[in-house]
C-alpha positions in Angstrom: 115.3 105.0 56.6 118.2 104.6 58.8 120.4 103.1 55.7 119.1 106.3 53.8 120.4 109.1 56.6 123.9 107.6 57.3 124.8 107.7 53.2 123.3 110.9 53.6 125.5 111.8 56.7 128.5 110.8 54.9 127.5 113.3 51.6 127.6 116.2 54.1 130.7 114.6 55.8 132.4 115.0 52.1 130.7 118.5 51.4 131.7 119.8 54.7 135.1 118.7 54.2 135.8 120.0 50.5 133.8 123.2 51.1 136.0 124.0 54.2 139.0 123.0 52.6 138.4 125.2 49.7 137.4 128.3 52.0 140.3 127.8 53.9 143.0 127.7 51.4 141.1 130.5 48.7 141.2 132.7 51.8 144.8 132.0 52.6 146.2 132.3 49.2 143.8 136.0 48.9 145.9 138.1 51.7 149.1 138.2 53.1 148.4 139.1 56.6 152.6 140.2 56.8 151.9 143.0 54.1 151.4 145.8 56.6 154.3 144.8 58.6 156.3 144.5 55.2 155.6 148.2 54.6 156.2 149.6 58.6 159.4 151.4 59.2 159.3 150.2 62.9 163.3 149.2 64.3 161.5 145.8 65.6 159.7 145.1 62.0 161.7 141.8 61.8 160.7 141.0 65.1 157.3 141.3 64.5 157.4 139.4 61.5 158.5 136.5 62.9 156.3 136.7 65.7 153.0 136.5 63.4 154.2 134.1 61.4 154.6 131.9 64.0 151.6 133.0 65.4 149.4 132.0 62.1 151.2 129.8 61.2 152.4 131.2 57.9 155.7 128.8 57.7 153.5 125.9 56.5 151.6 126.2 53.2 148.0 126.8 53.3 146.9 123.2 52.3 148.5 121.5 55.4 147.7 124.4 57.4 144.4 123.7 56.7 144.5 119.9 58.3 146.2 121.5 61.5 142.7 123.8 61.9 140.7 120.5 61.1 142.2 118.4 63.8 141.6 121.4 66.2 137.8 120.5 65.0 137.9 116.7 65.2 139.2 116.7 68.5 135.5 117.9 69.6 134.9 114.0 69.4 137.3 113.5 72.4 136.3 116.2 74.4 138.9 118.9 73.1 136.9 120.9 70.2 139.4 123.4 69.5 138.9 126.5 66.7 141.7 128.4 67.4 142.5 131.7 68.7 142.2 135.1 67.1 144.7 137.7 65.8 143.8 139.8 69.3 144.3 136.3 70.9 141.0 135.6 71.6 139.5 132.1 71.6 137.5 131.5 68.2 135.2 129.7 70.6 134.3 131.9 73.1 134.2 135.3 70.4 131.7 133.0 68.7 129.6 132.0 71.9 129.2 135.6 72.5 128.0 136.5 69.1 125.2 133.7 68.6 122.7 134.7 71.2 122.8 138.0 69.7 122.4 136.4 66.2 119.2 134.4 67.5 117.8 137.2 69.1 118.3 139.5 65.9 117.3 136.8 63.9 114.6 134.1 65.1 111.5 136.6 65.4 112.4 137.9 61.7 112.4 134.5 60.5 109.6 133.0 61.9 107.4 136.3 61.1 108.3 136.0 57.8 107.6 132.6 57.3 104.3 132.5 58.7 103.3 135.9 57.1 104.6 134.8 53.9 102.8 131.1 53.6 99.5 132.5 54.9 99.2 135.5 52.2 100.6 133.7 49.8 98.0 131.1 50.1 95.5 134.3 50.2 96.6 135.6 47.0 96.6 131.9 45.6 92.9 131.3 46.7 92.0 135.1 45.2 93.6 134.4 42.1 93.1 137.4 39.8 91.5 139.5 42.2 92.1 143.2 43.4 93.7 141.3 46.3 95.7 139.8 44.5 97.3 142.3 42.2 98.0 144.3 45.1 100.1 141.5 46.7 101.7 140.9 44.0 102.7 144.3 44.0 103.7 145.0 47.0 106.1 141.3 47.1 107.7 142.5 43.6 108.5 146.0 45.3 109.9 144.6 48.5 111.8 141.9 46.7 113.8 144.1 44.5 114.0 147.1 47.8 117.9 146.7 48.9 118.1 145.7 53.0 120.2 148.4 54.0 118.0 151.3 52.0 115.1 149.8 53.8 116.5 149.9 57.4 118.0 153.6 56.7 114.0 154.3 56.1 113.1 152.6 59.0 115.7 154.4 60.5 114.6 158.0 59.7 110.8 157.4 59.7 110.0 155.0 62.6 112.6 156.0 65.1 113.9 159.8 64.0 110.8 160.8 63.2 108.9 158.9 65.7 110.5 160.0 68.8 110.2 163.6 67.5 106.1 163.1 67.4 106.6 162.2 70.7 107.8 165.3 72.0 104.6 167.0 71.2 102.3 163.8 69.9 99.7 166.3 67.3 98.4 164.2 64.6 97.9 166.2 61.2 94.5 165.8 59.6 96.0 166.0 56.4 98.2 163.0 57.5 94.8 161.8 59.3 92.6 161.5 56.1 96.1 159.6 54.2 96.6 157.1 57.0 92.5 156.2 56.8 92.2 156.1 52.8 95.0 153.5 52.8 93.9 151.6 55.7 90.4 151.5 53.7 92.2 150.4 50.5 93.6 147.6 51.7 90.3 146.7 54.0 88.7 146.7 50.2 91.3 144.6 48.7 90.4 141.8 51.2 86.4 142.2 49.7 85.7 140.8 46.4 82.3 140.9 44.8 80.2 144.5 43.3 81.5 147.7 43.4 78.9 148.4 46.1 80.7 146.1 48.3 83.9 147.4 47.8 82.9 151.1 48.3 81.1 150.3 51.9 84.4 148.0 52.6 86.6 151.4 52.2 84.1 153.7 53.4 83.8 151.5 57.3 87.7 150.8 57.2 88.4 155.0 56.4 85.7 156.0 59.4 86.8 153.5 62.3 90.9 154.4 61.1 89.8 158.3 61.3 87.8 158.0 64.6 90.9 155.7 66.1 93.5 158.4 65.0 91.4 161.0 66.6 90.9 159.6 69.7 94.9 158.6 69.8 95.3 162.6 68.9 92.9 164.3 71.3 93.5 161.7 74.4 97.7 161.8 73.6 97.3 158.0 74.0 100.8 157.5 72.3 102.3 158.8 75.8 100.7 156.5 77.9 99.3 153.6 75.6 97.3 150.5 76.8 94.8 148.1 75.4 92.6 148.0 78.1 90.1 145.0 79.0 87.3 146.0 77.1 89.6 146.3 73.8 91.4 142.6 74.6 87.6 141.5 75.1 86.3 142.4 71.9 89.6 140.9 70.1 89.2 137.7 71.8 85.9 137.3 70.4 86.7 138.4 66.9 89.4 135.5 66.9 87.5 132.5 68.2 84.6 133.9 65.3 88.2 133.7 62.9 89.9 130.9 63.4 86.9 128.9 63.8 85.8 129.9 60.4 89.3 129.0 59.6 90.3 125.7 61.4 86.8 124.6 61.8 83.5 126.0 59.8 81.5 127.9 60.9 79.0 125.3 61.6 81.2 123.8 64.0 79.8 125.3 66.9 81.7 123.8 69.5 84.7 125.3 67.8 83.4 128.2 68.3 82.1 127.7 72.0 85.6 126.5 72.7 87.4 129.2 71.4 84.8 132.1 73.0 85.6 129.9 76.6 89.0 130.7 76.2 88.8 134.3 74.9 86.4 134.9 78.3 89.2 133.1 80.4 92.1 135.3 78.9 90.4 137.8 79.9 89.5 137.2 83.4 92.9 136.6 84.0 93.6 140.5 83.1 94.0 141.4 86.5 95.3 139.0 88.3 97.8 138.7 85.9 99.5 141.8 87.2 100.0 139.7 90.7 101.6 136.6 88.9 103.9 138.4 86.9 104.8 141.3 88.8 107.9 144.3 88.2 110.3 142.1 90.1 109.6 138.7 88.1 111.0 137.4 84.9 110.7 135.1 82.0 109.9 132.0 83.6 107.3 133.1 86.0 106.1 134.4 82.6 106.3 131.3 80.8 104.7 129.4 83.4 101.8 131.2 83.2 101.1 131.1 80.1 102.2 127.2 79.7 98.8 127.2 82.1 97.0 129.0 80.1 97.8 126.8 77.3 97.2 123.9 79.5 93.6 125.3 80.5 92.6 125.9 77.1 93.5 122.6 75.6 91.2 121.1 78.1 88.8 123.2 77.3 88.4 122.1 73.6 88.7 118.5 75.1 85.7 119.2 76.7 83.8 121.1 74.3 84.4 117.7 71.6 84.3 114.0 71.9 84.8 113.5 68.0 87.1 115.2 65.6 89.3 116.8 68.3 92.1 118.2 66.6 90.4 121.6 65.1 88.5 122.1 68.4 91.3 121.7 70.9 93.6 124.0 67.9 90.8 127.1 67.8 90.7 127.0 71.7 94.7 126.9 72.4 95.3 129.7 69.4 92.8 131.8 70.7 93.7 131.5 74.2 97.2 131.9 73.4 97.1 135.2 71.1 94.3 136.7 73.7 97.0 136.1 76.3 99.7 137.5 74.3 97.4 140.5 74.1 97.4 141.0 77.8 101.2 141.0 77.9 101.1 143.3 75.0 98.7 146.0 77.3 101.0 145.1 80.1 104.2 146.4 78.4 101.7 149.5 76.7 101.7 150.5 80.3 105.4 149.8 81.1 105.8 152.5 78.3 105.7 156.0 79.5 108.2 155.0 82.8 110.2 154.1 80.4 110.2 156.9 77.8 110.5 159.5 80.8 113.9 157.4 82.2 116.9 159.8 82.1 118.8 156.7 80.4 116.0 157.3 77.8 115.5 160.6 77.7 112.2 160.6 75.5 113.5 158.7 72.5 112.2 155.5 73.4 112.6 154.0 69.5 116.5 153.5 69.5 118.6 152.5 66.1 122.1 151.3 67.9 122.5 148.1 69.7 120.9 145.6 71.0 120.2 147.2 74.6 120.6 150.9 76.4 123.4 150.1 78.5 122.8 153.2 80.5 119.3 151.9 81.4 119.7 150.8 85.5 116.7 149.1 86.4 115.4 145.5 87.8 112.0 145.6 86.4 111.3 142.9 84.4 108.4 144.7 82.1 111.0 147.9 81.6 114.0 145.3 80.6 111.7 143.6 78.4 110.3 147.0 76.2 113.9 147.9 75.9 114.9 144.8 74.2 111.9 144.7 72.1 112.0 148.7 71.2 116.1 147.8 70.1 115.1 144.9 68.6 111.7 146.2 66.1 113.3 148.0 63.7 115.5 145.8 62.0 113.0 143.0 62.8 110.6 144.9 61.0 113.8 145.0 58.2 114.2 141.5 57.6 110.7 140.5 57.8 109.6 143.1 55.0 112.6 141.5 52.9 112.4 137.9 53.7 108.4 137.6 53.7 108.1 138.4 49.9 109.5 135.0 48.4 107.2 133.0 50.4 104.6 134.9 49.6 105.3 133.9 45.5 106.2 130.4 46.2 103.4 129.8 48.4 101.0 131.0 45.9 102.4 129.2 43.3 102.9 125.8 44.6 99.0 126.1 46.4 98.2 127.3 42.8 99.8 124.4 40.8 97.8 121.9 43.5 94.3 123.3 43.0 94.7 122.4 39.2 95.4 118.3 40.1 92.6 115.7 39.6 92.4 114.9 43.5 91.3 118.5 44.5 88.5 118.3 41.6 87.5 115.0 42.7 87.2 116.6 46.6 85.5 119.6 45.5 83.3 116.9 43.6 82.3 115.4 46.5 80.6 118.1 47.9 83.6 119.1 50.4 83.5 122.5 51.7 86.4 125.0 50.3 87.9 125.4 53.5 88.4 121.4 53.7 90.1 121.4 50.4 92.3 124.2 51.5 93.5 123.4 54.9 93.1 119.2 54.8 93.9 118.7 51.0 95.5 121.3 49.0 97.7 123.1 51.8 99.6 119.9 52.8 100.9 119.4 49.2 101.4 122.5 48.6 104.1 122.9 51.3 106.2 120.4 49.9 108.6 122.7 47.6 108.5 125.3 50.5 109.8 123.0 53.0 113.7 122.8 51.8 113.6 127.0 51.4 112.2 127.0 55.9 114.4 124.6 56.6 117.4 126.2 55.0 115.7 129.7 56.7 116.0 128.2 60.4 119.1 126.9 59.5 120.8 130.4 58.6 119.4 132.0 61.8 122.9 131.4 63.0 124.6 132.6 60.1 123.8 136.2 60.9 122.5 139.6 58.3 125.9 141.1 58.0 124.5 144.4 56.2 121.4 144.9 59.0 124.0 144.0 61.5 126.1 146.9 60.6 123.3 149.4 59.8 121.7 148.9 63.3 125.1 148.4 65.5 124.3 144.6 66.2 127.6 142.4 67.1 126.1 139.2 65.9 127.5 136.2 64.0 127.3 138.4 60.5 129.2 141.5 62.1 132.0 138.5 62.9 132.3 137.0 59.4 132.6 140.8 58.0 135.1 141.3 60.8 137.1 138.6 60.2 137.4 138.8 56.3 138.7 142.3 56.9 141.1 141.4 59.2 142.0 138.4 57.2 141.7 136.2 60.4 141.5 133.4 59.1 140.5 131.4 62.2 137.5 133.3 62.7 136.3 133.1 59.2 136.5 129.3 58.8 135.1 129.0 62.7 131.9 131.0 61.6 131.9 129.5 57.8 131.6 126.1 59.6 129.0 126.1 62.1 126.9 128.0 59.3 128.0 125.1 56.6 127.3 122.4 59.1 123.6 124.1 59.5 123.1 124.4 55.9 123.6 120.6 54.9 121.9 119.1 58.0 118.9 121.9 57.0 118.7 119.8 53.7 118.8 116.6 55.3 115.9 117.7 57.8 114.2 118.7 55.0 114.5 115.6 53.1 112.8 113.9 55.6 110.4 116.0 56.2 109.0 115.5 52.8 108.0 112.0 53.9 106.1 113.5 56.7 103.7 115.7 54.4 103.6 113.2 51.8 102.8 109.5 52.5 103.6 108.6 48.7 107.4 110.0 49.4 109.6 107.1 50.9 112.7 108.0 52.1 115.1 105.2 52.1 113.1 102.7 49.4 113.6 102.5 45.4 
């Protein structure tokens, strides 16, 4: 293994330094960052001249230019990592430390979102091969997949913003726009229900009636002003997922599961009201994060206790459950953080913003108000990039789980009586992830590596707003100080992957012939 990583090390060394030494010099040779000047009529033109070009450098041709930028990088192995300054003299370095957490922020939620969403349909649509579920998916990933990012985020945009914080100035719902919303919320109820007609037809009917009377109440009780969950509602979907994900993780037969996974539901939600004391206006993230790394902590040994055999899907339905009931709470939390913040003169009644990251006009120390306006900034193009991104897993999750349900082993398991769930999730699932492994590694790995177009569409100054910044400018620092941290990511994102493999294979050993 170890002999294995270092020749594999000293690929990327080789890739890293012919793809940066390409970059560098077809960048160089593209623009002539004195052609401006050439053209000014200024009295000091000459002057200026010759400051740039000492500046950049331009007295030495672009192939031993480009060593001078590498030792810059080298030096990072003796403390001095230097990449340059900036035609506005700004340290390469610092212009990039600024722009990552951005990046991450912009990026990490759309990623992961997409990923999970995408593998867990995908596997869906694989399972109901053929079916109305399935058609529809299918669909629906084509249509996404071929939608361009920025036409989608100029809908989002107009619709879920514009149009959104206009409802909200008088917050009516149209029963025309009533009965549309329920007849597509029962369509895709029924596309989840296979068997008769019959079946179907109820499936719609229920899914069009609860959608109608939810719309109603939200119209007649103008809940969208001053929204919350409530306990009774967080009650009845803790319940619903310990029934779920025990029928996923663990059978329904596996009653402890299930007793595991109601114990932490009812837990989540007796902490309801005292979470309002532990995490209160003048808190932040980590008294957050402590309490639910408790709740976690609590719920794992709850599912030790329920279980002295076969632990692993009791102790997962009880932390899952405890953690998305708990995730509900601080949902209803921020629900009721939400009409102080739409009535702040910084917001002004148009909560949904489509600029920035943040309202820098917003002055206020409560925690719950700084966290909506991130999240409110940050759901559109999230929303963006997941719609975008999710549609490839969905196809290459269903086809890999597809082309592993038609091997002799998953026969021979359904042969011996194993329930369909086991084949799934213990057999089928773990294969199956193989060929998806290298397209989420290479995912996580281009979080850094920014959206340039969603970037510029929404007014983020991320890592993509600086690679477009700096082509344009032809600062050539700035390009190759970018291009490299997001080369670097890509080839160790194939060598995590690589080794990965091993992990969901046992037949796959790295390192032997």
């Amino acid at each position: 293994m170890l002999a294995y990583i270092a020749r594999r090390v000293a690929i990327a060394v080789m890739i890293l330094f012919g793809s940066t030494f390409i970059t560098y010099n077809l960048e160089a040779y593209a623009g002539d960052p004195l052609l401006g000047l050439a053209e000014s009529t200024a009295p000091n033109k000459e002057k200026l001249i010759a400051q740039l070009t000492a500046q950049l450098q331009l007295d030495v041709p672009p192939p031993a230019r480009y060593f001078l930028w590498l030792k810059g990088v080298l030096g990072g192995f003796i403390g001095h990592f230097d990449l340059g300054v900036t035609r506005q003299s700004r340290s390469v370095l610092d212009e990039i430390a600024s722009a990552v957490p951005t990046t991450v922020r912009l990026l990490t939620t759309s990623t992961v979102l997409a990923i999970v969403l995408g593998i867990t349909l995908g596997v869906i649509s694989a399972i109901r091969q053929y079916s109305r579920l399935d058609y529809t998916m299918t669909f629906t990933v084509f249509l996404l997949f071929s939608l361009p990012i920025f036409w989608v985020a100029v809908l989002l945009k107009q619709f879920l913003a514009i149009s959104f914080n206009d409802y909200l100035q008088d917050p009516k719902i149209n029963y025309l726009a009533m009965l549309v919303i329920a007849a597509i919320v029962g369509v895709v109820l029924a596309g989840f229900v296979s068997g008769s007609r019959k079946r179907v037809l109820i499936t719609w009917a229920s899914g069009f009636a609860v959608t109608s009377g939810i719309l109603i109440y939200i119209d007649q009780t103008r809940w969208a002003l001053n929204p919350s969950l409530g306990i009774f509602v967080i009650g009845v979907c803790g319940v619903g997922l310990a029934y779920g994900l025990t029928y996923v993780f663990a059978g329904m037969h596996n009653r402890r599961a299930l007793y595991a996974g109601l114990t932490s539901a009812a837990l989540a939600v007796i902490m309801y009201y005292p979470f309002r004391a532990l995490v209160p206006a003048s808190a932040g993230f980590p008294q957050l994060l402590a309490v639910c790394l408790v709740m976690l902590a609590v719920a794992y040994f709850v599912g030790f206790f329920f279980t002295k055999i076969d632990k692993g899907p009791v102790i997962r339905v009880s932390i899952l459950v405890a953690f998305l009931t708990s995730m509900l709470t601080v949902v209803d939390r921020l629900m009721q953080t939400w009409h102080s913040y739409m009535t702040d003169p910084a917001v002004d009644g148009r909560p949904v913003q489509t600029v920035g990251p943040m309202n820098t006009l917003l002055q206020t120390t409560d925690f719950w108000m700084i966290t909506l306006d991130s999240l409110v900034h940050v759901a559109l193009p999230t929303i963006a990039l997941t719609l975008v991104g999710f549609s490839g897993y969905v196809r290459y999750a269903r086809g890999s789980l597809l082309e592993v349900l038609n091997m002799d082993y998953i026969r021979t398991a359904r042969a011996k009586g194993l329930a369909e769930r086991e084949v799934i999730l213990r057999h089928a699932l773990r294969n199956a992830m193989i060929p998806l492994t290298t397209l989420v590694a290479f995912d996580i790995a281009g979080i850094l590596g920014g959206a340039i177009i969603t970037e510029s569409v929404f007014g983020w100054h991320g890592m993509g707003s600086l690679f477009n910044v700096a082509i344009q400018t032809q600062d050539l620092k700035l390009l190759m100080g970018t291009f490299a941290i997001t080369s670097f990511l890509a080839v160790m994102a194939t060598l995590a992957a690589d080794i990965i493999y091993s992990a969901l294979d046992p037949r796959i050993r790295i390192g032997k012939k």
